[in-house]
Structures are given as C-alpha cells and as structure tokens.
N, C-alpha and C positions, 0 to 999 in steps of 0.2 A: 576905302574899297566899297564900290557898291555892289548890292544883293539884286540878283535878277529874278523880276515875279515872285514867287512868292517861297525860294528856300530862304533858309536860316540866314540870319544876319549873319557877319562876321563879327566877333569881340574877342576881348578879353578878357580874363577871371581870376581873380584872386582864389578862388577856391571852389571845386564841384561840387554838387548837392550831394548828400548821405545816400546811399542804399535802400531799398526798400526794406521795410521792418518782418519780423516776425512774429508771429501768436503767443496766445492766453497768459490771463491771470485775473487777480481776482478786480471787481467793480471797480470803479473808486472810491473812495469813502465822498469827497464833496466834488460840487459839480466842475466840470471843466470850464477853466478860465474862457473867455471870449475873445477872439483875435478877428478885427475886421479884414475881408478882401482888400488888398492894396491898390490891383485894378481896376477896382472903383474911384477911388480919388489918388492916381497914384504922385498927383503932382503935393500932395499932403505930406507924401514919407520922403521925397527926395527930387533932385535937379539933375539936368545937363547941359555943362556951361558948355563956350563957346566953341571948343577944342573938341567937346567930344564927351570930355571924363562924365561918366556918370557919379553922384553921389546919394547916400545913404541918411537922412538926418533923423537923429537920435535925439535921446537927453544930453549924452557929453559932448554933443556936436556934430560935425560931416564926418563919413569917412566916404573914403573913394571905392567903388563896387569893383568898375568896371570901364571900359569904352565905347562910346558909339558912333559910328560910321555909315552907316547903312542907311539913314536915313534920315527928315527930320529928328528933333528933340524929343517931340511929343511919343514917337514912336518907340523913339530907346527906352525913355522911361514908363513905357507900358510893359514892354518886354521884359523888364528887371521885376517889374510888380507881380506878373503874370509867373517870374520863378521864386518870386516868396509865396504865393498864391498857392506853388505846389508845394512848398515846404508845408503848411496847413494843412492840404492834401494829403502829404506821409505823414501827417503827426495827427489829422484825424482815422488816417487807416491804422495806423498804431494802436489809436485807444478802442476803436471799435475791433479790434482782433484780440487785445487784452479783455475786454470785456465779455467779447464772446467766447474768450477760454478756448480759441481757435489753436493754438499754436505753445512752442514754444516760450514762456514769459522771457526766459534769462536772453534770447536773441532780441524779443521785441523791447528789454532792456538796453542792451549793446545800441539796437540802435537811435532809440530817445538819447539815451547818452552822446550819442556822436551828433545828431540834430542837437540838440544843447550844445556840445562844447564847440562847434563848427557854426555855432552863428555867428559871434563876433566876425568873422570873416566870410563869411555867406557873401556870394554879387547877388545882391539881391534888394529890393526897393518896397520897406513895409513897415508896418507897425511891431521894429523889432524887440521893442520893450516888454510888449502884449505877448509875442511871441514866446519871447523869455521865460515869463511867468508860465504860461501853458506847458512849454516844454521841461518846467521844472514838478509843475502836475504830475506830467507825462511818466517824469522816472522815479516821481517818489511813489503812484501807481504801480510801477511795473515792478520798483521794489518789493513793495508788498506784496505784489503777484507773482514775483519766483522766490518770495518767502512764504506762501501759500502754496505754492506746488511743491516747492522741499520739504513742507510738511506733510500734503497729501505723500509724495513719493515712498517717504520715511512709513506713514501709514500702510499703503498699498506693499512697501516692503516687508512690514512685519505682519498684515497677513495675508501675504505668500506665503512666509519662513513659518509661520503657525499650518498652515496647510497641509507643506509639504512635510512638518513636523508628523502633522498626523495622519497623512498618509503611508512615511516611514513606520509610525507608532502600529498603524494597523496592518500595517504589511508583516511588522516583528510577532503581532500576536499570531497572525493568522501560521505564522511559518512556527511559532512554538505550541499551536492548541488547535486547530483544525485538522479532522481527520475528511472532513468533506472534500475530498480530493480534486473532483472537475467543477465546483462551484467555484474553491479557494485558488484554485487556478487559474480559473476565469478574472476573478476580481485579481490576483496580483499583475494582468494581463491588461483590465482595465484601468488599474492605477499608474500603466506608463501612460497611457494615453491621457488621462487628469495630468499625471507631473510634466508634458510634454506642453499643457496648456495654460499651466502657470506661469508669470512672468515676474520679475523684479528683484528676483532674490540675489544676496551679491554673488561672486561665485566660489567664496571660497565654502561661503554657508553651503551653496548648494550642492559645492563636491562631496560635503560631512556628510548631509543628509541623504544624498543618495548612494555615499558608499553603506549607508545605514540600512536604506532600504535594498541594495542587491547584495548584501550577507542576507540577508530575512528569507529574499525569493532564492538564492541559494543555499540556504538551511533547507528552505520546505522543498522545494527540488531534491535534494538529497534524502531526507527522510520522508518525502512521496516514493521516489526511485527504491529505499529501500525497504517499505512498506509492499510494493507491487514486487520487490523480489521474494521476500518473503511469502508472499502469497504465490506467486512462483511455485517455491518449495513443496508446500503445504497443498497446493493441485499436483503434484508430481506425487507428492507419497499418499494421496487420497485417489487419485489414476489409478498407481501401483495397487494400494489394499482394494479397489472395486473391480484391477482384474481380477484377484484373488477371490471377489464373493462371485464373478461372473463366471469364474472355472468352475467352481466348487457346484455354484446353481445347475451347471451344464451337467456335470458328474452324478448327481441324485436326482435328475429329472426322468431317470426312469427307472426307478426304482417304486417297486411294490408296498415295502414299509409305510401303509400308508402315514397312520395314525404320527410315528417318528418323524417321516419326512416332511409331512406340513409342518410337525411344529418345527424342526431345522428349516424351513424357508421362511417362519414366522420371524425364528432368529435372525436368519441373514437380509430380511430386512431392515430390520434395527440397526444391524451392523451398519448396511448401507447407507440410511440416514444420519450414522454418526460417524460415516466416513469423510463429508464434506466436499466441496465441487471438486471436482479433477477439469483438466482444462474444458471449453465447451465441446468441441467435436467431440475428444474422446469420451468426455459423461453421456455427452447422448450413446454415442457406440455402444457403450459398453452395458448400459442401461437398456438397450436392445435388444443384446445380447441374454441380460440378465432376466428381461420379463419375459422373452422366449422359451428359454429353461422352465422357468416358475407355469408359464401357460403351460408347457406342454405335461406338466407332473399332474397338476391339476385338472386338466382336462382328461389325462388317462385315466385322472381318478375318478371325475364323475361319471364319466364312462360306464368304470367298473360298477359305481356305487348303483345304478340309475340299473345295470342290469341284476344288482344282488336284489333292491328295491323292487323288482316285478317278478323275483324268485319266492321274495317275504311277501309279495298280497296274500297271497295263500293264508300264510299262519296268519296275517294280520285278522283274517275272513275267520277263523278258528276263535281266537281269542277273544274277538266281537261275540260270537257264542256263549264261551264261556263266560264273560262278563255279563252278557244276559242273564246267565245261568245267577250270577254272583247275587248280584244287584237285587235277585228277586228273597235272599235274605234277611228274614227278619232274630236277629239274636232276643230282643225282649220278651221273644214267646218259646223260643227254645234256644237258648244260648248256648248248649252243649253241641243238638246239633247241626247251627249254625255253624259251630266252631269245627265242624267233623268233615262237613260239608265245602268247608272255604279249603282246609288244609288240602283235599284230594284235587281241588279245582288249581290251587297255586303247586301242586305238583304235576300237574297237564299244563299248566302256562307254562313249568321250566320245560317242559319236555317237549311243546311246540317249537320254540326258537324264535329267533328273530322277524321283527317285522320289520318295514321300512322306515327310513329314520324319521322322518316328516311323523307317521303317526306313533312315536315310541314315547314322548310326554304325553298325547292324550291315552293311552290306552295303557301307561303303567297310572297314568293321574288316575282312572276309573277303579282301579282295584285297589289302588291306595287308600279311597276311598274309604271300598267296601271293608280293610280290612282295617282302618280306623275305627268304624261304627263298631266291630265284633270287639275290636282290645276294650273302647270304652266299657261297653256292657259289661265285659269279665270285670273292668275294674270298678264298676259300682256294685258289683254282687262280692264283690273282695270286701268293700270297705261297708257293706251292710251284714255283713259276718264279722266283722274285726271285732274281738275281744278285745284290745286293746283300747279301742274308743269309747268303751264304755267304760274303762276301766281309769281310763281320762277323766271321763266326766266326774264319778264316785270322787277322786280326789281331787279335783277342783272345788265338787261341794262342800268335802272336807276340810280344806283350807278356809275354804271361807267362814266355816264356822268356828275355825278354831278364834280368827284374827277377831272375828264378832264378841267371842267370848273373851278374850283379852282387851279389845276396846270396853267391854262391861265393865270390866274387874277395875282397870286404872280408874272408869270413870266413877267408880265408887268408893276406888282410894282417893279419889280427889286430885288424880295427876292426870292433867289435862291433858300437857304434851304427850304423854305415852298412849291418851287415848284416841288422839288424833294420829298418830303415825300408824297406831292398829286399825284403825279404822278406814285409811289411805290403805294399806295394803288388801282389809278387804274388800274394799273397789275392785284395786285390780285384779284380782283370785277371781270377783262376778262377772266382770269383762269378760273373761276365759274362760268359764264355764257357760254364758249363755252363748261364746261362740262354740265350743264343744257340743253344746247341746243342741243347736242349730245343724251342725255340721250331721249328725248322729242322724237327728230327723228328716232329711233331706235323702238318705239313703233307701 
C-alpha cells in the first residue's frame, strides 16, 4: 500500500512504544551510559529485505521489527531508526525529570521499567544493546530515587506528626493555665489555621492528635464560658450592693450632720471601691447617681461653712489683737505676771469663739506658742528652787567618797581585785555627779 505525500506510512508492529515517563528523584550516582542516534547510520543497526520485512540486528542476531510498503528500503529503515531515536528521547526525558526531582520518582520508575522490559520487542532499528545498558541505568536511578523520596516522605511525615504533636501539646496547656482569655483564644483560633496547613501526617495519627487538640479548645471554652459566668454573678451582686451605697448616698445628702455625715460618705466610698464592677452601663448609672448625692451634701456644706467662715472674721480680727497683746510677753522678767496676764487673755480667746477654719492652725499655732515660752520659764524657776537636786548632788559626792575610800583600804590590804572593782564604781558615782552638777548650774 502506498503513502500519499507526506502522511504516515502504513506498517506493522510487534509492539507500541511505552508511555511518557513521570518525575523526580535523586541524581545518579555515575554517568549515563551513551546510546548513538540510529538515524544517523541506520543501515548499521538493521535491513529490508526484498518483501518488505524489516529487521533489527543485535548481538544474538536478526529479529523482525516490522513491514515496509510505503516506499523504497532506505526509507523504511529510517523510519524504524527514527522510533528508537524516540525511545532515547523518553529515556533521556526520564532521566532529566529524575534529576530534576520534577515529579513523581515511583512513575518515572514504572515507566524505565516498561522501556526496559519492552525492548526486546520494540519495532524499532538501533543500537539496542547501548540501549539496554542505559535503560538499566535508567531504573536502578529511579530506584534509588523513590527510595530517596520514601525517605524524604517518611522524614516530612514525622515532622508533621511532631508539629501537630505540638501544637495539640500547646493547645492542652493553654486550655489547662491560661487565664488570658482573648489572646488564648486567639491563638487556639490560629492553630486551626497552622493544623490546616500541615501536610503528610497518616490519618489515623491525625484523627488522635486532633481529637487531642479539640478536648484542649473544648476544656478552655468551657472553663473561659464559666469563668465570664462567674463574673456574671459577681457584677450582679456588686450592681445589687452599689444600688444599696447609691440609695443610702441619696438619703444623707441632705442632711446637716455635718461632721457624721462626711465621715459616712468617707465610708461609703470604700465600700464602693470594694464592691467591684457591676455590669458597665449600670456602674456607670449608678456611680452617677452616687457622685450626685455626695456633690450635693458637700456643696450644702461648703455653702454653709463659707457663710459661718465670714460670720468668724470678726472673732478672727479679735484674737489677732489679742495675740498681739500675748506675744508682747516677756515671762523672764516677770514670770508671775506674765502668767496672770496669759491666763485672763486665754479666757477672752474662749469667750470669742470661732474663727474660720482656714485661719484656726495658724492663730491657735501663735498662742501655743506664747504659752510654751511661759510653761518653760515656770519650769526653770521650779528646777532652780529644787531641793531635791542639790540633794542629788551631796550624795553622789558621797558615794564617791565612800568607793575612793574602799579602793584605798583594799589597795593597802594588797587586794588588788577589790581595789579595782571600788575603784570602777567610783567612776561611775563621778560620771553622775558632774552631770548633777552641770544640770544644778545651768538653772
């Protein structure tokens, strides 16, 4: 049968070329064998006799590829050479996808394999010996390249499974020890989105481990949930006791009692602060409520104070007098009557009254003063009249003479120690006489 122009010949074939291969794995360890193009010399690798048959010639001889019809001899057997030419073709895209760790190795295995064991019967016109050799390169490469990937996988699977170990690991702590409630729930938020991005783990591992981590975020759910009820509670009965301080504040806010009722709002502030947040709207309400009361007690009060305070200039104006009056005493020249003098002046200070409270430390400080200076005076004219002190002194000097005289006597019996321990003691008897004596004359 002949081929018109330029489609496909017509033939026959023992058997169709392999499949295209598939990717990765690891280099080769030595270089790839060398297999010449056959349609270059393809009258080298094989004939077509007179009929037609194409053949294949080998080491163990002819075999028969195929038929040609189509045209001369020369032609067939280019065309035969031309599909061993692609068989080289798929077994150099094989090793360069192995090498470049493109793909699948265990496919680009399968199909080295089926190019090897599909030569012997390949239609095909080449150096199939050369071939041979290369294509046995081919699979012991790709062997070792999907025992390279089963190790990397194996690797990449355990750590996954360490990962997601430890993301379950911290997901358990955070649900048994974290009281930070919107960060810890943020991250166990985050950690689906990490465990969602992990890959390889098998899946029974991965059922364990993540039923490991959704007890964890369902513990800390639960004891977050009953943490904010609890808190719950605890604003409802702190609501409850700050209506209580907000009535009560309402109730004594006008009340006169001055002095009593500051200090009971002095209280019921403390209270307040150790009542604790009630929900927010109602803290703020009621805290509203509560500084309303408080201002308006306060404000009646200073009110009142501010008009008793322009009632007291007066006396304030008074007692400036008398303190003039005070102040111009001297007790060291007449100390009786200095003293005669102060008393009749602090019986016109009670009998003025109050002044305003602003000047009530400085104008009781001034006559506190004055009446400082008079006590001391009397008490230095006391203790320079004291019998007593001089009667200090007499025996102290009498102690001391007596110990003097007993350090004599031992020291002339010849006992030393006795006259050293008398002699220590009147040390200390002198000590206390020249401060007695001191004291005496200082008066």
């Amino acid at each position: 049968m002949k081929a018109a122009g330029k489609e496909e010949p017509a033939m026959t074939e023992q058997q169709t070329t392999p499949g295209a291969a598939a990717q990765e794995s690891a280099r080769p360890a030595t270089p790839t064998p060398s297999v010449p193009q056959a349609s270059r010399e393809p009258g080298r690798w094989g004939r077509v006799d007179a009929d037609g048959t194409v053949f294949v010639t080998s080491e163990t001889g002819e075999r028969a590829v195929g038929s040609w019809q189509a045209g001369d001899a020369a032609e067939g057997l280019a065309h035969y050479a031309r599909r061993f030419d692609d068989l080289l073709t798929e077994a150099g895209l094989l090793e360069a996808r192995l090498a470049s760790k493109a793909g699948d190795p265990k496919q680009s295995l399968t199909s080295a394999q089926q190019l090897r064991d599909g030569l012997n019967e390949a239609a095909v016109v080449g150096d199939l010996a050369a071939l041979a050799v290369r294509l046995d390169h081919l699979v012991a490469v790709a062997e070792q390249a999907v025992g390279v990937a089963k190790q990397e996988r194996e690797e990449a699977r355990s750590a996954a499974t360490a990962r997601k170990q430890a993301l379950a690991e911290e997901a358990e702590q955070i649900a048994a020890e974290s009281t930070q409630w919107k960060p810890a729930g943020d991250r166990l938020r985050a950690i689906v989105d990490e465990w969602k991005e992990i890959r390889g783990v098998d899946r029974k591992t991965d059922e364990q481990l993540w039923r490991r981590f959704a007890k964890a975020r369902d513990g800390f759910n639960r004891r977050r949930g009953a943490h904010f009820a609890d808190l719950d509670r605890q604003r409802l009965v702190a609501k409850a006791r700050k209506q209580e301080l907000a009535e009560e504040a309402e109730q004594i806010a006008d009340s006169s009692d001055w002095a009593d009722t500051a200090a009971r709002y002095r209280q019921l502030m403390t209270d307040w602060k150790a009542a604790g947040r009630a929900p927010k709207d109602a803290d703020e309400a009621l805290w509203q409520r509560f500084r309303a009361a408080q201002d308006r007690f306060f404000s009646r009060r200073s009110a009142t104070f501010e008009e008793r305070d322009a009632e007291f200039a007066v006396n304030a104006e008074e007692k400036e007098k008398l303190l003039a009056e005070a102040e111009q005493l001297d007790p060291t020249k007449n100390l009786e009557a200095a003293r005669a003098q102060l008393q009749r002046i602090q019986e016109r200070w009670d009998e003025i009254g109050k002044v305003p409270r602003d000047r009530i430390r400085e104008l009781e400080g001034r006559l506190r003063a004055v009446e400082d200076g008079v006590r001391e005076a009397t008490d230095a004219r006391w203790r320079r009249t004291d019998p007593e002190a001089e009667a200090r002194v007499a025996q102290f000097r009498e102690r001391v003479e007596q110990f003097e005289a007993q350090a004599e006597k031992a020291r002339a019996a010849g006992n030393r120690r006795k006259a050293e321990q008398a002699e220590a003691q009147a040390a200390q008897w002198r000590e206390w006489l020249t401060a007695a004596e001191q004291a005496l004359a200082t008066r």
